[in-house]
Backbone bond lengths (Angstrom), bond angles and torsions (degrees), N, CA, C in turn:
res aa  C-N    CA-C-N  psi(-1)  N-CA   C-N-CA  omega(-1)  CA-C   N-CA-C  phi
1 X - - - 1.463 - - 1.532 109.23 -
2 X 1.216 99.31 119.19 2.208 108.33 -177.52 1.633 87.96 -53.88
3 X 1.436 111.81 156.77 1.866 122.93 161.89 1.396 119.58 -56.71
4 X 1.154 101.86 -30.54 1.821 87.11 174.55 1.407 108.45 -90.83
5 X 1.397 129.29 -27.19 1.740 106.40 168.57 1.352 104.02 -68.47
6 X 1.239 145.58 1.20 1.376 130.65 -151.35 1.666 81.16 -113.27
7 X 1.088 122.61 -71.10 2.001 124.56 161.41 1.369 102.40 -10.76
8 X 1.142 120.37 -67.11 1.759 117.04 -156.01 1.421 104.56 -69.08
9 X 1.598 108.42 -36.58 1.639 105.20 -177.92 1.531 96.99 -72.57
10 X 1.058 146.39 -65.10 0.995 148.07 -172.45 2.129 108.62 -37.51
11 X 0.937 113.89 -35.42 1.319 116.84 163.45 1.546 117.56 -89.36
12 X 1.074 116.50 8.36 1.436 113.16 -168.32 1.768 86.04 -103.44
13 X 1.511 107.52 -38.25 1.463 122.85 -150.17 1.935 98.28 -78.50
14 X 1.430 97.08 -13.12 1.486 106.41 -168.80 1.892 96.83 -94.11
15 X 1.418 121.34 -44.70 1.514 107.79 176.58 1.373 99.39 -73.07
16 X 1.342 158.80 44.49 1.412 150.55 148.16 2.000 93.54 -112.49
17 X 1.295 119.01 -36.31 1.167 71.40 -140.31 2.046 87.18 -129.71
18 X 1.095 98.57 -12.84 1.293 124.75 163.66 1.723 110.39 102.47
19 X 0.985 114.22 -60.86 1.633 143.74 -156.51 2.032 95.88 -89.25
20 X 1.114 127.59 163.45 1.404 119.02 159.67 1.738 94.90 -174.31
21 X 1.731 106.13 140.38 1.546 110.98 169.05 1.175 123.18 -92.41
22 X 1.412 138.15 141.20 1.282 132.27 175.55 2.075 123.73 -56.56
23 X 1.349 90.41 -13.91 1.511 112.18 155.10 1.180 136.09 -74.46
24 X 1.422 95.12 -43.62 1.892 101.98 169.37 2.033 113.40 -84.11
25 X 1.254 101.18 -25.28 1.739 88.54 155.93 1.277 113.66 -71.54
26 X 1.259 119.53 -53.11 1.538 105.64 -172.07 1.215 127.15 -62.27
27 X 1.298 128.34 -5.29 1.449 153.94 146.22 1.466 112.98 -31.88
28 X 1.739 86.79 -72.24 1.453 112.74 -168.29 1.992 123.22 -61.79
29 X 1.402 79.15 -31.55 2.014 91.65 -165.97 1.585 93.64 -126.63
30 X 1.508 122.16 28.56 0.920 92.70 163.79 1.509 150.64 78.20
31 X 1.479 109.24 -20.12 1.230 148.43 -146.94 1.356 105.69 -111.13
32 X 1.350 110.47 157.44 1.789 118.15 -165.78 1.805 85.77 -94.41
33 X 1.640 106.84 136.61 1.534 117.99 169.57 1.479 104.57 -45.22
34 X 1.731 121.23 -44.09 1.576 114.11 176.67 1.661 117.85 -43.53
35 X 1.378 90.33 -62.44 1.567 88.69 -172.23 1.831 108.37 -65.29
36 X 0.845 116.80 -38.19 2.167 107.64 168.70 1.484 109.93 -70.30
37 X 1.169 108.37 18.24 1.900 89.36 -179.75 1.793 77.20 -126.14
38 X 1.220 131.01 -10.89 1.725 118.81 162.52 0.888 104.43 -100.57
39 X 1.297 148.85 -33.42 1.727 130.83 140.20 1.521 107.41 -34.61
40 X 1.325 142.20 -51.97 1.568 109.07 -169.73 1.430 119.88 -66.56
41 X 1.930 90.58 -23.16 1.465 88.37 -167.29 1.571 126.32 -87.26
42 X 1.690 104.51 0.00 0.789 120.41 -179.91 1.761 107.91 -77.65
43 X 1.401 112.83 -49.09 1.095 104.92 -175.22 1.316 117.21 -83.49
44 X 1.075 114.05 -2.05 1.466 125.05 172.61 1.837 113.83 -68.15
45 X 1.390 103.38 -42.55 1.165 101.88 172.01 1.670 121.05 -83.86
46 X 1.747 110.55 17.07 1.004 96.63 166.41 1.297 109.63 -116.54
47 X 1.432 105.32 23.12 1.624 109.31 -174.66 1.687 129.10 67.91
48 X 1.298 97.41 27.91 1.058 104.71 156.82 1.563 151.76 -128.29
49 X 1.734 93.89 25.70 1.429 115.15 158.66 1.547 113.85 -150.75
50 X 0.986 122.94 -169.49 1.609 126.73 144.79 1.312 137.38 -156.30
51 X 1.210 109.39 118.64 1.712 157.56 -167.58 1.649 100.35 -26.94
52 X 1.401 160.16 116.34 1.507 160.56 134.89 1.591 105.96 -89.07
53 X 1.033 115.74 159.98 1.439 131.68 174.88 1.150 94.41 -65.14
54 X 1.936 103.64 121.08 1.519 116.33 158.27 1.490 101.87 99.01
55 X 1.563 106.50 -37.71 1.626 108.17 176.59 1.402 144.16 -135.54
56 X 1.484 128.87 -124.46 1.449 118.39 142.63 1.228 98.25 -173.78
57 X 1.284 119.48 157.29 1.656 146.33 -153.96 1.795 114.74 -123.11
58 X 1.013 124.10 129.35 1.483 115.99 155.26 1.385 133.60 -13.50
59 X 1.102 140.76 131.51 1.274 126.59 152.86 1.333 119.74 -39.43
60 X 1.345 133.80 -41.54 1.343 149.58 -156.61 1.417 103.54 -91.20
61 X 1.037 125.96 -25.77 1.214 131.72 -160.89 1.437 116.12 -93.98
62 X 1.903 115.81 125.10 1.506 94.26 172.87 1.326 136.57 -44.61
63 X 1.380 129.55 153.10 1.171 131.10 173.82 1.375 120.99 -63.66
64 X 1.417 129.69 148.56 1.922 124.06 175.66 1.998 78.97 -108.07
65 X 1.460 98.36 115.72 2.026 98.89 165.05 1.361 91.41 -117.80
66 X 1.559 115.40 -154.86 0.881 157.91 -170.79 1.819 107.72 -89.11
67 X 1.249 123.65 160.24 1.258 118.41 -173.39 1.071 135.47 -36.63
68 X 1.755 111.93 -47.84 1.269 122.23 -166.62 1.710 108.41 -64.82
69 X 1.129 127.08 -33.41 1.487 133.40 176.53 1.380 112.26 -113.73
70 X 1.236 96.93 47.48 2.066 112.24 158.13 0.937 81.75 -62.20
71 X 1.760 116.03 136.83 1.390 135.70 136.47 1.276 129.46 -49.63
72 X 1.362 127.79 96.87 1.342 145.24 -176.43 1.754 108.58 -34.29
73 X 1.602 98.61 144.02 1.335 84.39 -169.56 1.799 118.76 -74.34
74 X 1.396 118.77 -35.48 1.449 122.73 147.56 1.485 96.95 -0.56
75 X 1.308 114.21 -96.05 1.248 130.05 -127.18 1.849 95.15 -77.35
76 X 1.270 121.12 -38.40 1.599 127.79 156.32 1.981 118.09 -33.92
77 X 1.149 110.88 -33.44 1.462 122.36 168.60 1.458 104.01 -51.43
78 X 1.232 115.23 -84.53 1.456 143.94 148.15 2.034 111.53 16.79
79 X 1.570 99.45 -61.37 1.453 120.07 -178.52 1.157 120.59 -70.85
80 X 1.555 122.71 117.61 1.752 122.03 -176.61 1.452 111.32 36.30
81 X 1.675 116.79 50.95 1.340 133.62 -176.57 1.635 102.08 -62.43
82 X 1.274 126.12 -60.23 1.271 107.62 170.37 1.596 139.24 -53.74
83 X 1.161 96.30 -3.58 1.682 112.46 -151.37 1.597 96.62 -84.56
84 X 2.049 86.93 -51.89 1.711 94.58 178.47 0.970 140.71 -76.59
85 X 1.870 99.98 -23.52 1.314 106.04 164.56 1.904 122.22 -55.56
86 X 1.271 115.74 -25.56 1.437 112.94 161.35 1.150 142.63 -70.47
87 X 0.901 90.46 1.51 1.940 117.57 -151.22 1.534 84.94 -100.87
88 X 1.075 89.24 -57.35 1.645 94.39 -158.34 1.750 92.86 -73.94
89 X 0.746 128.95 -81.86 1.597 130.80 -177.54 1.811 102.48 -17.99
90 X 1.402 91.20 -50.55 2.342 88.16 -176.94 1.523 97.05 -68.69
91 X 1.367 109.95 -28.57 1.610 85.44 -175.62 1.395 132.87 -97.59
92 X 1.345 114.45 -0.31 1.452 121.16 164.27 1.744 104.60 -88.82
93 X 1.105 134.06 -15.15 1.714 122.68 160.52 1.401 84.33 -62.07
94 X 0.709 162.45 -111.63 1.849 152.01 -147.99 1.421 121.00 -14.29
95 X 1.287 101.53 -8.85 2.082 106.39 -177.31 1.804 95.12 -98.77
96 X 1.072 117.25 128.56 1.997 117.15 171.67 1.697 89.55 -96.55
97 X 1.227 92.16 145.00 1.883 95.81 164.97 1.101 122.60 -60.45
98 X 1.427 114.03 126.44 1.155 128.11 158.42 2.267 102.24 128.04
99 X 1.332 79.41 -5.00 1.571 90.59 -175.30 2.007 101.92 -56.71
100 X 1.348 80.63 147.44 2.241 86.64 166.27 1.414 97.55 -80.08
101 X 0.964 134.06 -168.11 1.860 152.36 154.88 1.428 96.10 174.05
102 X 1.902 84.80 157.35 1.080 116.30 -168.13 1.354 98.79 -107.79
103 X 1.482 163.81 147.70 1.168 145.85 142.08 1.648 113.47 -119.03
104 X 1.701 116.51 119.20 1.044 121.71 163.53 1.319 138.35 -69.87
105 X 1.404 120.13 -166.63 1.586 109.99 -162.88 1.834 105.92 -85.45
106 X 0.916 113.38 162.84 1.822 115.27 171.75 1.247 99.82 138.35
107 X 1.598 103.82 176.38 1.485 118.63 164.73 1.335 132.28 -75.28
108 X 1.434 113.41 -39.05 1.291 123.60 164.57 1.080 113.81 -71.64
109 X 1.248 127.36 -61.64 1.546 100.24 171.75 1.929 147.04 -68.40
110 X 1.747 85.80 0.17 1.267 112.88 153.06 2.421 111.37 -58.75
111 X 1.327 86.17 -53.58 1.436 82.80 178.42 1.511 115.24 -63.29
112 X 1.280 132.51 -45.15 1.520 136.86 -176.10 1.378 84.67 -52.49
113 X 1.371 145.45 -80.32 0.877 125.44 -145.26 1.770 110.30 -70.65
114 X 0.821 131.62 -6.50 1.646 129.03 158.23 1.718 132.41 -74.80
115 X 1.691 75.49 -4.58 1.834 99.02 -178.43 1.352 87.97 -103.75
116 X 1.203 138.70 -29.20 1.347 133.57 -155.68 1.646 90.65 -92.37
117 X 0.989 114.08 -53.48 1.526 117.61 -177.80 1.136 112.88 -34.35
118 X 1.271 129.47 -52.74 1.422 152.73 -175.00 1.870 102.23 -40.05
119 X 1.213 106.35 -43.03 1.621 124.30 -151.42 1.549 97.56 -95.96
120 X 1.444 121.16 -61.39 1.286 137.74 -157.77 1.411 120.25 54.14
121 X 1.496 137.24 -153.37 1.420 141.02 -172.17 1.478 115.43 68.39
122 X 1.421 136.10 14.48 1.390 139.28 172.19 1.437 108.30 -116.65
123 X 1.660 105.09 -179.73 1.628 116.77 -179.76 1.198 85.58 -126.88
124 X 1.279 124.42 133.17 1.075 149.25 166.99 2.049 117.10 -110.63
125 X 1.124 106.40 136.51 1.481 136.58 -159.88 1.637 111.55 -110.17
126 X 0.937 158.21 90.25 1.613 139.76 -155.07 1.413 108.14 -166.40
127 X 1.554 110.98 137.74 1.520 127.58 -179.99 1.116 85.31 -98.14
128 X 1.632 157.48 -30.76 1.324 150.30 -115.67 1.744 97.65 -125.54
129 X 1.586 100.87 88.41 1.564 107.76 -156.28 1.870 97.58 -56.61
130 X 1.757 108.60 -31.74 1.606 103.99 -175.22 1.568 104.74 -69.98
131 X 1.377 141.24 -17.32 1.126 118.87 176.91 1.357 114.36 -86.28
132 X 1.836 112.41 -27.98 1.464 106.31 175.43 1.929 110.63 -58.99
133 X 1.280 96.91 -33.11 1.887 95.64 174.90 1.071 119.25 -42.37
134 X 1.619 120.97 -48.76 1.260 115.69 171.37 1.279 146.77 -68.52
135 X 1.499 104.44 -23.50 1.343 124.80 -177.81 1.720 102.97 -100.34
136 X 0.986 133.94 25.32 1.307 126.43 172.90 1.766 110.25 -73.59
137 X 1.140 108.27 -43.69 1.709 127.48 -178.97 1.421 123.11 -79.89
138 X 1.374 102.48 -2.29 1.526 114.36 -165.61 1.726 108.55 -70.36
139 X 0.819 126.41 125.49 2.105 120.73 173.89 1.195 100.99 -63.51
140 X 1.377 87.43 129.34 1.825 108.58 174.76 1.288 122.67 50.47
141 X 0.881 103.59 68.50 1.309 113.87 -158.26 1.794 112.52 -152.91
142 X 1.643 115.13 87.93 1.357 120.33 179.45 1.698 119.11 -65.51
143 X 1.440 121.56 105.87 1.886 128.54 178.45 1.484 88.32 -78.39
144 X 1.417 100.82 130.83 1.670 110.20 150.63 1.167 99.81 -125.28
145 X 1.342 129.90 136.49 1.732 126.06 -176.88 1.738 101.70 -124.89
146 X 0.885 113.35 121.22 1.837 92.16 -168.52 1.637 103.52 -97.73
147 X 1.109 104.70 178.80 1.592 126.02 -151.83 1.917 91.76 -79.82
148 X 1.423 107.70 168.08 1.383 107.73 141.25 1.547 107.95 140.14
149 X 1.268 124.67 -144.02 1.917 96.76 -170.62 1.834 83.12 -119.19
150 X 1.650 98.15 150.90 1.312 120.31 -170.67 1.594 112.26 -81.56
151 X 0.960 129.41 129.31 1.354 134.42 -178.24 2.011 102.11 -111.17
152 X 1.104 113.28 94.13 1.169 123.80 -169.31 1.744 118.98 -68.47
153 X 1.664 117.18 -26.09 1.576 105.60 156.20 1.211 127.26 -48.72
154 X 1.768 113.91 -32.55 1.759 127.52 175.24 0.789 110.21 -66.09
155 X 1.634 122.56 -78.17 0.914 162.87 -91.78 1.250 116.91 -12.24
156 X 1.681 87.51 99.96 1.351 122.89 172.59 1.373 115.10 -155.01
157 X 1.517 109.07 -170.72 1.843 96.33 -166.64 1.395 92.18 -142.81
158 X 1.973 103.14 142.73 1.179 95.96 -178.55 1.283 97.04 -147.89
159 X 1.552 140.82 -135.18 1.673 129.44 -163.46 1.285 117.47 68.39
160 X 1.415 113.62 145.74 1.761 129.07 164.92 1.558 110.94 -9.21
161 X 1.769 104.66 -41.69 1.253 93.66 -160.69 1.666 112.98 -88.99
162 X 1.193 92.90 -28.51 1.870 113.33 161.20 2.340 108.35 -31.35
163 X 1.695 72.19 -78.79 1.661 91.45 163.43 1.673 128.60 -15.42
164 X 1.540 76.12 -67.38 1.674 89.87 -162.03 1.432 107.37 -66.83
165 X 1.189 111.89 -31.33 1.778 116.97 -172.42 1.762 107.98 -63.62
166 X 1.780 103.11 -21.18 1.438 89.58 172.27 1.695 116.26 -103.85
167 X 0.991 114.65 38.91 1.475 129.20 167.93 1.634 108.21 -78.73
168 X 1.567 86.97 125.15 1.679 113.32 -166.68 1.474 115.40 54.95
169 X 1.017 112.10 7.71 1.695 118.44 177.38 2.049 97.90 -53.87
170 X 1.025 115.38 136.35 2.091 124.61 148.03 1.190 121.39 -124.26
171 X 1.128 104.39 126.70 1.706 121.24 176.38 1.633 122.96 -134.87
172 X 0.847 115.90 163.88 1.685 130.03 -164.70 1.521 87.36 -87.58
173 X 0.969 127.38 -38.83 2.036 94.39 -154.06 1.874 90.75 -166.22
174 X 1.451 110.84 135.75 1.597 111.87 174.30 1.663 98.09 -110.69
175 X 1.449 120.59 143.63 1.335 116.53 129.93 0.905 134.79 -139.44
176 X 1.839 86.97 156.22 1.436 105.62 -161.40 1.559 111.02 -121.72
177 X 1.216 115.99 135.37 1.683 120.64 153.43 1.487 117.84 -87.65
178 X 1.803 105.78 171.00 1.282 99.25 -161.47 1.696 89.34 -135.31
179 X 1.813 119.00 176.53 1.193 96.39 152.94 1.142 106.50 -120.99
180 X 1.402 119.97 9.63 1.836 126.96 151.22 1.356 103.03 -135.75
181 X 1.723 100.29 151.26 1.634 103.58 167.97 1.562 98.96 -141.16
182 X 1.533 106.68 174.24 1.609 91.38 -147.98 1.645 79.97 -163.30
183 X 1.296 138.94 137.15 1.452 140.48 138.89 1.462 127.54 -49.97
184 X 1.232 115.91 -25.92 1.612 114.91 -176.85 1.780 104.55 -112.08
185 X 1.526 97.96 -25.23 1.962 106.92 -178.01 1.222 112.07 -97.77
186 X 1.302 122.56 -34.70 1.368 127.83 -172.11 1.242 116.37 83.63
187 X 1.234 116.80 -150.78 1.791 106.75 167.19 1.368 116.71 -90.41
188 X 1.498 111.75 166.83 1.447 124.73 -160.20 1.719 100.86 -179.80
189 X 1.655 88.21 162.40 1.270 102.73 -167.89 1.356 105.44 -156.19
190 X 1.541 134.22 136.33 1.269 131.68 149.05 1.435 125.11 -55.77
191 X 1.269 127.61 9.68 1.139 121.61 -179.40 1.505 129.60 -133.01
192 X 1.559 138.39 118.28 1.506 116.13 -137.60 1.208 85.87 -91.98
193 X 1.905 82.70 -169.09 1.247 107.88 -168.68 1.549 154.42 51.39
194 X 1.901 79.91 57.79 1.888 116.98 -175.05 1.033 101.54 -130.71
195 X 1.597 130.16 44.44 1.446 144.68 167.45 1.963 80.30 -64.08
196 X 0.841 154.26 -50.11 1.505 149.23 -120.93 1.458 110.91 -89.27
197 X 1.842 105.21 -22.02 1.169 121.13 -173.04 1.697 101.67 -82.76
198 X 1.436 114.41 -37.23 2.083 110.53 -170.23 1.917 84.37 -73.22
199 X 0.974 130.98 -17.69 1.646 132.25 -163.64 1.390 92.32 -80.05
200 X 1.755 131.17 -43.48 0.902 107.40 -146.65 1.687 99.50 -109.93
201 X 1.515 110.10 -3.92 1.609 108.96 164.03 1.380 103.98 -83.29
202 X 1.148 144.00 -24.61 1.347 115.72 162.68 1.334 133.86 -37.63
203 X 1.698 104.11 -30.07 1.459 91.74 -157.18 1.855 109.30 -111.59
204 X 1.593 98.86 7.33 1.205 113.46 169.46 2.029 127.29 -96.02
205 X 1.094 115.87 174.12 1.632 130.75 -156.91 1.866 81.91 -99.34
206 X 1.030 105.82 -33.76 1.754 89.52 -147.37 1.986 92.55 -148.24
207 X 0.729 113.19 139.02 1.928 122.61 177.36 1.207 92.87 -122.08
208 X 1.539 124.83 119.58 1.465 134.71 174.54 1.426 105.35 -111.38
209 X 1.339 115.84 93.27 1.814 101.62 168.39 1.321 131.87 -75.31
210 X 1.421 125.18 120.31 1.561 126.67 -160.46 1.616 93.36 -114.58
211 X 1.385 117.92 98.10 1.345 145.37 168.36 1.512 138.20 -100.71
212 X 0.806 142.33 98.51 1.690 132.13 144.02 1.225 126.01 -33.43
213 X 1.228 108.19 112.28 1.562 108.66 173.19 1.322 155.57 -40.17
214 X 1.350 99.02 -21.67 1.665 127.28 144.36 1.401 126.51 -17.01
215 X 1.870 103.09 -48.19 1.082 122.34 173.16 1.278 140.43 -76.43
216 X 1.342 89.47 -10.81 1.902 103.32 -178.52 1.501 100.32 -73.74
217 X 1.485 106.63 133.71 1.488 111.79 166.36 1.839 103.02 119.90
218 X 1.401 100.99 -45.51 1.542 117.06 -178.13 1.281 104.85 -32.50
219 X 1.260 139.33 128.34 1.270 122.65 138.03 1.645 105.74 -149.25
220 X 1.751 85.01 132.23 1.170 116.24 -174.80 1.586 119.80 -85.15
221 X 1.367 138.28 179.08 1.565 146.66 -159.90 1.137 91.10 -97.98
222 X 1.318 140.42 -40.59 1.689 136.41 -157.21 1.539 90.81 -116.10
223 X 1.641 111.99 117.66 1.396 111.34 137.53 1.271 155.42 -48.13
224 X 1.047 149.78 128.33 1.522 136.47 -157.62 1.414 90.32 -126.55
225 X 1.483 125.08 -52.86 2.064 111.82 -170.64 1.805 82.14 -150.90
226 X 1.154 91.20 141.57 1.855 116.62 156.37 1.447 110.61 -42.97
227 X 0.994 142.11 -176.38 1.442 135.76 155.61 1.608 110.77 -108.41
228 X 1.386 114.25 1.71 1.686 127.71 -172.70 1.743 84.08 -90.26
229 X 1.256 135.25 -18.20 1.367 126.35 -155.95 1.782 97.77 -97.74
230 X 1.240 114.64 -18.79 1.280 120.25 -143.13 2.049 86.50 -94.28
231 X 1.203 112.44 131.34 1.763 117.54 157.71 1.558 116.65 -64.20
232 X 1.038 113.49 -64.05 1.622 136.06 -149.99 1.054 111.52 -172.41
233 X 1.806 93.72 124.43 1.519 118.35 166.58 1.428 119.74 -79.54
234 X 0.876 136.22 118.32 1.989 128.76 158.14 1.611 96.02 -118.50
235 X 1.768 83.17 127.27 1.524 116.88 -158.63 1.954 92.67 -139.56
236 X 1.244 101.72 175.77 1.295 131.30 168.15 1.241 116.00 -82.66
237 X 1.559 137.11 168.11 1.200 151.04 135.88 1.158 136.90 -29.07
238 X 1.537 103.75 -18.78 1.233 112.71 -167.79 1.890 96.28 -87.09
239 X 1.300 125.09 -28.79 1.273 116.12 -179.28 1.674 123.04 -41.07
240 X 1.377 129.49 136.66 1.433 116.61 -157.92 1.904 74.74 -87.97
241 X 2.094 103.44 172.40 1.023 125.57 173.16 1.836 112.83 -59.85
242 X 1.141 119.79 -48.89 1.527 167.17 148.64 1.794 94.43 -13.75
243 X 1.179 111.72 -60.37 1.380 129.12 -165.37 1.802 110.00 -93.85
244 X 1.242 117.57 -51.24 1.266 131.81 168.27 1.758 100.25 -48.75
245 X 1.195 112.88 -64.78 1.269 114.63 169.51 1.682 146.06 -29.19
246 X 1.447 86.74 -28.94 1.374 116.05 -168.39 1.715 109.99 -105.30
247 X 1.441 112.73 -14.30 1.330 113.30 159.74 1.682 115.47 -99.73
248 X 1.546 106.03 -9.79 1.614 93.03 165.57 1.303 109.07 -64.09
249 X 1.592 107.62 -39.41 1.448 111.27 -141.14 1.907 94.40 -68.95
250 X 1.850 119.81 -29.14 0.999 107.24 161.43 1.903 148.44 -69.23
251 X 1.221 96.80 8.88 1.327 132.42 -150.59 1.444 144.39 51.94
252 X 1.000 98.52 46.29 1.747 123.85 170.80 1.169 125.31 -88.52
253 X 1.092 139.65 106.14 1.601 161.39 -178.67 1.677 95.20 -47.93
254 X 1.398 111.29 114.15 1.569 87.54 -169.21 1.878 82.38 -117.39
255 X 1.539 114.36 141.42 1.512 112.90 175.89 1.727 102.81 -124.24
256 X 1.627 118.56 111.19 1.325 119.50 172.26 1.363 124.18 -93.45
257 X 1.791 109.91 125.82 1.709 93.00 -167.37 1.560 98.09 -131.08
């Protein structure tokens, strides 16, 4: 494929799906990661994408930076809103009554737990002060919210002291969102201080990642979980066959709804 058909697909490949890795082109076209990382930057400097570590993003599309401009969780609702709302609904039918869970910080897994609410009969575990909101009223239903310092773009809580509260804790099932997920990286994030998340798959049976597809490809500088740690993905439609494939092949239960 000449560089400029390979450019146009490469922008064509970005209004479907938003997000793209310099791994998953070179996959795709065949092509040495050198030459697609001067293709992004090429078209980047013509303004018609923009460039993240490892990949490149929509114009349209929020940015993944560094801490200071974490995307507020508000505005995370907002993102592939239908997508997650499914996500989250397929992935709380996966809890049987009476199950523990863990639920981490995000939007989507902000929603499971509003699906979970609905149901009640579990103990629930959570840094993610908006999912404990919901589940306060839930029947039968034990809140543990653990301690630790508040990070107000989440709002959720994380630090040593976050940590420590889940010492010797066991539970049936964590979830977690990501703001990249990856078959060979796992999840990741440009933004620190999600030591709380490898703390809190330790102490669970099963790690369910509840993602938008957006995210596939992302990969960020800071690790958050292996992808060997992870059970099952529930994702969107939007995941390619190609890609779905590639987290069986790591052994991840992948469920598309």
């Amino acid at each position: 494929m000449n560089p400029l058909r390979r450019k146009e697909k490469i922008l064509e490949l970005l209004k479907s799906k938003d997000q793209v890795s310099v791994k998953e082109l070179s996959t795709l076209f065949s092509t040495s990661e050198v030459t697609l990382r001067a293709d992004l930057k090429t078209l980047e400097l013509q303004g018609k994408l923009k460039r993240f570590f490892g990949g490149a993003q929509s114009i349209n599309s929020l940015p993944l930076t560094q801490s200071d401009d974490e995307v507020q969780l508000d505005s995370r609702y907002d993102m592939n809103k239908e997508s997650k709302e499914r996500i989250a609904e397929s992935a709380a039918k996966l809890v049987k009554k009476g199950d523990s869970i863990i639920i981490d910080s995000g939007s989507t897994t902000h929603l499971v737990a509003e699906n979970l609410a609905q149901r009640g009969g579990f103990t629930v575990i959570t840094n993610n002060l908006a999912a404990s909101a919901v589940l306060t009223d839930a029947d039968d239903t034990t809140l543990v919210i653990v301690g630790g310092t508040y990070r107000s773009k989440t709002k959720s809580l994380h630090g040593y002291q976050a940590e420590q509260c889940l010492s010797g804790v066991q539970a049936d099932i964590l979830f977690v969102g990501a703001d990249g997920i990856d078959p060979e990286k796992g999840i990741t994030t440009f933004n620190e201080g999600y030591a709380i998340t490898d703390v809190m798959a330790k102490c669970v049976k099963q790690v369910i990642a509840v993602v938008d597809s957006s995210k596939i490809g992302r990969i960020g500088f800071n690790k958050v979980l292996d992808a060997s740690r992870i059970t099952c993905l529930v994702i969107d439609l939007g995941i390619s066959d190609e890609m779905k494939k590639r987290f069986e092949d790591v052994g991840i239960k992948v469920i598309v709804v």
